[in-house]
N, C-alpha and C positions, 0 to 999 in steps of 0.2 A: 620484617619484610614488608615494602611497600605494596601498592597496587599493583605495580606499576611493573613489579617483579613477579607478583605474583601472576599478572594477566599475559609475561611472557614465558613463564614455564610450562610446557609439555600439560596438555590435559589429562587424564588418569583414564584407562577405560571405563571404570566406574564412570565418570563424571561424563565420557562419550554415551555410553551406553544408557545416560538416564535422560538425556536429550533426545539423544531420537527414540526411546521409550517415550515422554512425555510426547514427542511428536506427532509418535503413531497414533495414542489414545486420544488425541486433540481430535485427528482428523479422522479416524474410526468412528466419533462419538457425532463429528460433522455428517457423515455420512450414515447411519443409525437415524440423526434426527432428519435428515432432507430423505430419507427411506418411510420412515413412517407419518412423516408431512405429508407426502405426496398422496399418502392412503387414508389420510383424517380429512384434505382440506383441500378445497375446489382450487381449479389450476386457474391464473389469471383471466386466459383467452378461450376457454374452452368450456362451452356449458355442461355444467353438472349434471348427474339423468339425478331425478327423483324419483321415488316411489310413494302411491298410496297406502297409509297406513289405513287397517282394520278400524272399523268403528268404533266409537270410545275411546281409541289412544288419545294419549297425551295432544300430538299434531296428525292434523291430515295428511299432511306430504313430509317427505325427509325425505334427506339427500339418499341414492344408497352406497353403503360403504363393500367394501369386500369381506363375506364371510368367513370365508378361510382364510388360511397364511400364502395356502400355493396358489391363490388368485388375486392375491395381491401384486401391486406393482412394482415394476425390479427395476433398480437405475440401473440407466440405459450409459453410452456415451454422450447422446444429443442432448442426457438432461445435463453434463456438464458444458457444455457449448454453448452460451447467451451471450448475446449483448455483442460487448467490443471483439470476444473472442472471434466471430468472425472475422473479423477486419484484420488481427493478427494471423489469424492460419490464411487466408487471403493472400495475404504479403509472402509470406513463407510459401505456399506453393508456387504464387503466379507474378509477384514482384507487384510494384507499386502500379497504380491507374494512369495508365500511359494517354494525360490528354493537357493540353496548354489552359494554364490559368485563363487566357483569356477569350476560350470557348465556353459555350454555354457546354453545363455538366452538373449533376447531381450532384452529391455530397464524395469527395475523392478521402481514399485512404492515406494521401499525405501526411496526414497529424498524427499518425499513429509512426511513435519515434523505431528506426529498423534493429538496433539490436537485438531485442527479444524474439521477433521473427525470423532473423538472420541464423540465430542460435538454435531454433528450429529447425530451420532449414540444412543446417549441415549437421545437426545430430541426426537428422533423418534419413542421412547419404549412408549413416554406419548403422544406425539403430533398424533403419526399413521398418516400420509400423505405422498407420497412420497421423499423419501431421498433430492432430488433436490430443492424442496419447501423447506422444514426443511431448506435448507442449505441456504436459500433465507432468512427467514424470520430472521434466525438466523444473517447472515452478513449485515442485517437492524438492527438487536436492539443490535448488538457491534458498528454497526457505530452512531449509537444515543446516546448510553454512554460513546462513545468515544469524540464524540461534549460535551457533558456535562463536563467531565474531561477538554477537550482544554477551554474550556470554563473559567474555573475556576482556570487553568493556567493562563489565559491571565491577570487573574485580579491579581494571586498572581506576575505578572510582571509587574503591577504598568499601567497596559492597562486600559481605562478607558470601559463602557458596548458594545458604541458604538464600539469601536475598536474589541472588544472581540466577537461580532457580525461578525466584517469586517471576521475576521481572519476565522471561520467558515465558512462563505462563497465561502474565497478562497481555502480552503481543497473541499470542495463540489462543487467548477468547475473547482478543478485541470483538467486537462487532465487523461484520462483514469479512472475518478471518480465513472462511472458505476461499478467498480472492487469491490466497497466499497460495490454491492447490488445484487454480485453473487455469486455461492460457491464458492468462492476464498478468502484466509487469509487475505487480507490486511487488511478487518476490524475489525476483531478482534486480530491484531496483534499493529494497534494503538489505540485500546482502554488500549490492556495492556501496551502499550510504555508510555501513555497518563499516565494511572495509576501509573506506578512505576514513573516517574515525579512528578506528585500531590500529592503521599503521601510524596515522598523524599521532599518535599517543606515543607511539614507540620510535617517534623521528625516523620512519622507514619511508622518506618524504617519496621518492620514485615510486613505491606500491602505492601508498596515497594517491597522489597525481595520475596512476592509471585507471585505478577504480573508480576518481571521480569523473574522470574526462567518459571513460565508460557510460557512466550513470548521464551523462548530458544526451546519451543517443540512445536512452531508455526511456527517460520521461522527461517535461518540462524541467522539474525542479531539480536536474541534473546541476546546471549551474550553481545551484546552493554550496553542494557535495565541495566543488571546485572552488567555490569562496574560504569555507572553512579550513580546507587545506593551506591555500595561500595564507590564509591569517594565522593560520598554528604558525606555519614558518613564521613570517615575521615575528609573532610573540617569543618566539624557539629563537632566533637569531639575531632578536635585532636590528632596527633602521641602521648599523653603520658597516658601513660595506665592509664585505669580507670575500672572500673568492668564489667560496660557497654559493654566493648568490648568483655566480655564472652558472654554475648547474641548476639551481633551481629557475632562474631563467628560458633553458632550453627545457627544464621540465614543462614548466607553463605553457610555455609554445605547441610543444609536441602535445598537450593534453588538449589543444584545439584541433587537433586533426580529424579525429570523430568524428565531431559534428559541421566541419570544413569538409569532408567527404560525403555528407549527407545532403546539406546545401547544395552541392557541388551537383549531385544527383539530379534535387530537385529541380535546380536549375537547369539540367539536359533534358528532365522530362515535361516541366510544367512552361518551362521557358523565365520560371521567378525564384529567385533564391530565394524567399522567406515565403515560398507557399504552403508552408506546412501553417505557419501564423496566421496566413491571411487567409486561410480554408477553415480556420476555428471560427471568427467571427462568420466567415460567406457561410456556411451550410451547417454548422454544427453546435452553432447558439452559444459561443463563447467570447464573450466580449470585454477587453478589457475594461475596470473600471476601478471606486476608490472601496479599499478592502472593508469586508463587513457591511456591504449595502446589502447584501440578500438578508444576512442578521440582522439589523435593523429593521430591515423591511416584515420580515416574522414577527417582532418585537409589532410594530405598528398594523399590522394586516397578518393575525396569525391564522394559518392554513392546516386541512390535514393531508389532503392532499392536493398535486396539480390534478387541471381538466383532461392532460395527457395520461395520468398514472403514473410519469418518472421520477416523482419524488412525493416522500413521505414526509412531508416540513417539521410534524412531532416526533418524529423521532430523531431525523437530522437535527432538528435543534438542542433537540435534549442533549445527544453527544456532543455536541458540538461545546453547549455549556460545560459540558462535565469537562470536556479538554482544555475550555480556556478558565476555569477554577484551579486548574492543579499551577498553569501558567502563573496565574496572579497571585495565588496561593505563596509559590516558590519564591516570587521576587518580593512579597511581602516578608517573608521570613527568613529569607537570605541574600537580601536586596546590599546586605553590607559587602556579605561575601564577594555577590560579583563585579563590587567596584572594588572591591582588595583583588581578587584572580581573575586577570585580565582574560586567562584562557577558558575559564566558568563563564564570562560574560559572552565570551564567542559563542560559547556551544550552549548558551542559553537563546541568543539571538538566530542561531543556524537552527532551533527549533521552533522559535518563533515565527521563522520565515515560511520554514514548510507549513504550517498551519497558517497563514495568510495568504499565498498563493491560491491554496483552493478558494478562497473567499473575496478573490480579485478580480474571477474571469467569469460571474455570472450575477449580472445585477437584481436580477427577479425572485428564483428559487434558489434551494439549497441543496438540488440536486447533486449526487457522486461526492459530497464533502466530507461523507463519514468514512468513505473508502479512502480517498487520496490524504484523510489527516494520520491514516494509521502508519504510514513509515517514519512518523516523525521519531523518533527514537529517544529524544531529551523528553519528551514527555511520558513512555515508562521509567525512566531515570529518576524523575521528580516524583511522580506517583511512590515509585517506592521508599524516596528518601522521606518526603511527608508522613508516609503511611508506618513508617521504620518504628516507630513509639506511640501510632496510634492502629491497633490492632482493628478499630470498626470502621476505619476508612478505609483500607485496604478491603477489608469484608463487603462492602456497600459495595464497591465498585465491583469486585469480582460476583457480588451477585446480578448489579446490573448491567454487567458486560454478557455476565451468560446468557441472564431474560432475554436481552436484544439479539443476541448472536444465534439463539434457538430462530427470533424471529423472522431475523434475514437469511438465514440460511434456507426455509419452510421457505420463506419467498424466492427466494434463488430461483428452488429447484422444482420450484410452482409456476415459474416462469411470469411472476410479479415483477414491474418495473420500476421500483422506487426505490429496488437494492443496485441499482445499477454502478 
């Protein structure tokens, strides 16, 4: 039995039941470590109290910590709430910043793409809890059917259970993995990455094409989603016309709707159809430019951190490294393969893409790039196949994903700005 067979048969409870076990304990152990962060190590923005030590200690002053357990600090809601999550529950209660592109205005919530808000917003009509919970429980049950999808990936790429196992794992202690279990898209933006893969594997080209037209009004690199599906078809059918391609024609079409009713928006509200683009560069320091100039730029002028605190350059770079190693790794060592499988070579460049986009729109820092490379999904794919025969790669990495993922999580929930 193929992958391919195997990745469309029915999953076993067992094999349900050890997924979202493994999920729980990922994100149990997330929250354990941003719990007892909070209680070891000073918060960003807010001064420490210290206290005098007795004469003769070791130091005169030390921070002070809590001595007991019951005076310790207890996550709250608002410690899950930073950063962009505003700007999503924002949208979800009160809609987008109703003011024309070409008024004077601060930084407008346009660039933040409406689905994941949206999905907020009407979970909220049935669920009634506050918007921020909703938007909690919601980016838990996209990142669990998102593991199901990779899952089922894994096996239609000829992965055996355990490996397909491995590979979830290392999505679930990427670095900045907490991202996957707050109001923030990434998890439901690889669930639909996940999806339009999985059905494109299984020629279910209409699920494809909705999940990816989906993922276009979730985050930028939607369009990716959308390319790789187009290209399976073609490699799946063929340049020579067949009738087929009249439906897959009106799929394409109808998968522009999305983001043609999002435009559509912006232009009633801003008066500009591409103000969500033209509000990255005006207010939000996103500038197009040629990819890997912030990487170079660390390479020649290396940093620890900016003068703002929103990026941590060594540790961005170090992942950053560590993801285009496995890249270069892959095509060095199966560089033949992907000029024999034309459909290898697509879904090696549909994960090259997403790791280049983040590295396109900010010339200076290397700010949020360790967050936005983690839905790339061809790169746990390659990690594991690399790692398949060598037992200390795979080990290196799962120990340096954890070191880092302790660290940004502590930052998170410290309310440090370079896990942004």
């Amino acid at each position: 039995m193929d992958g391919v067979d195997r990745a469309k048969k029915p999953m076993s409870v067992r094999i349900v039941m050890s997924v979202v076990v493994l999920m729980l304990i990922s994100r149990a152990l997330l929250l354990f470590t941003g719990y007892v962060g909070m209680n070891l190590f000073s918060e960003f923005s807010v001064r420490p109290t210290y206290q005098q030590d007795a004469p003769g200690s070791v130091s005169e002053w030390t921070m002070k910590l809590p001595e007991k357990l019951d005076s310790t600090r207890k996550l709250e809601l608002e410690d899950f709430i930073k950063f962009d999550t505003y700007s999503y529950l924002k949208i979800a209660e009160h809609g987008y910043d109703q003011v024309k592109m070409d008024e004077p205005h601060t930084a407008a919530n346009w660039v933040f793409f409406p689905l994941y808000p949206l999905l907020i917003y009407l979970s909220g009509i049935i669920i009634r809890l506050d918007p921020s919970i909703v938007g909690m429980i919601l980016s838990n049950l996209f990142l669990l059917g998102a593991l199901f999808y990779v899952y089922a990936i894994a096996l239609q790429r000829g992965f055996s259970r355990s490996q397909a196992g491995s590979v979830l794992l290392l999505i679930l202690i990427y670095p900045s993995s907490l991202y996957y279990s707050v109001p923030y898209t990434e998890s439901l933006f690889l669930l639909l990455s996940a999806a339009s893969i999985y059905y494109s594997g299984n020629k279910q080209y209409g699920l494809a094409f909705l999940a990816a037209s989906l993922s276009t009004v979730t985050r930028v690199p939607g369009f990716v989603n959308l390319a790789f599906v187009l290209g399976t078809i073609c490699l799946d059918e063929g340049l020579h016309w067949t009738r087929r391609y009249l439906k897959y024609a009106l799929y394409s079409m109808l998968s522009l709707v999305p983001m043609g009713l999002y435009l559509l928006h912006m232009k009633s509200i801003t008066g500009d159809w591409l103000a969500p683009f033209h509000e990255q560069s005006l207010h939000w320091f996103r500038y197009t430019t040629a990819p890997f100039t912030n990487y170079v730029g660390f390479l020649k002028n290396p940093y620890f951190s900016t003068p703002d605190g929103w990026d941590n350059g060594l540790i961005a770079f170090t992942v950053s490294t560590a993801v285009f190693v496995i890249f270069i790794a892959y095509l060095l060592t199966s560089g033949k393969k992907l000029l024999r499988d034309r459909k290898e070579l697509l879904f090696y460049i549909y994960g090259v893409l997403l790791i280049v986009i983040p590295f396109s729109s900010q010339p200076l820092f290397l700010v949020s790039v360790v967050r936005y490379m983690m839905v790339s999904l061809p790169f746990y794919m390659y990690l594991m196949s690399l790692s398949a025969k060598h037992d200390n790669v795979r080990l290196l990495y799962l120990m340096f994903f954890i070191i880092l993922n302790v660290i940004t999580t502590i930052g998170y929930f410290n309310g440090y700005y370079f896990v942004i």
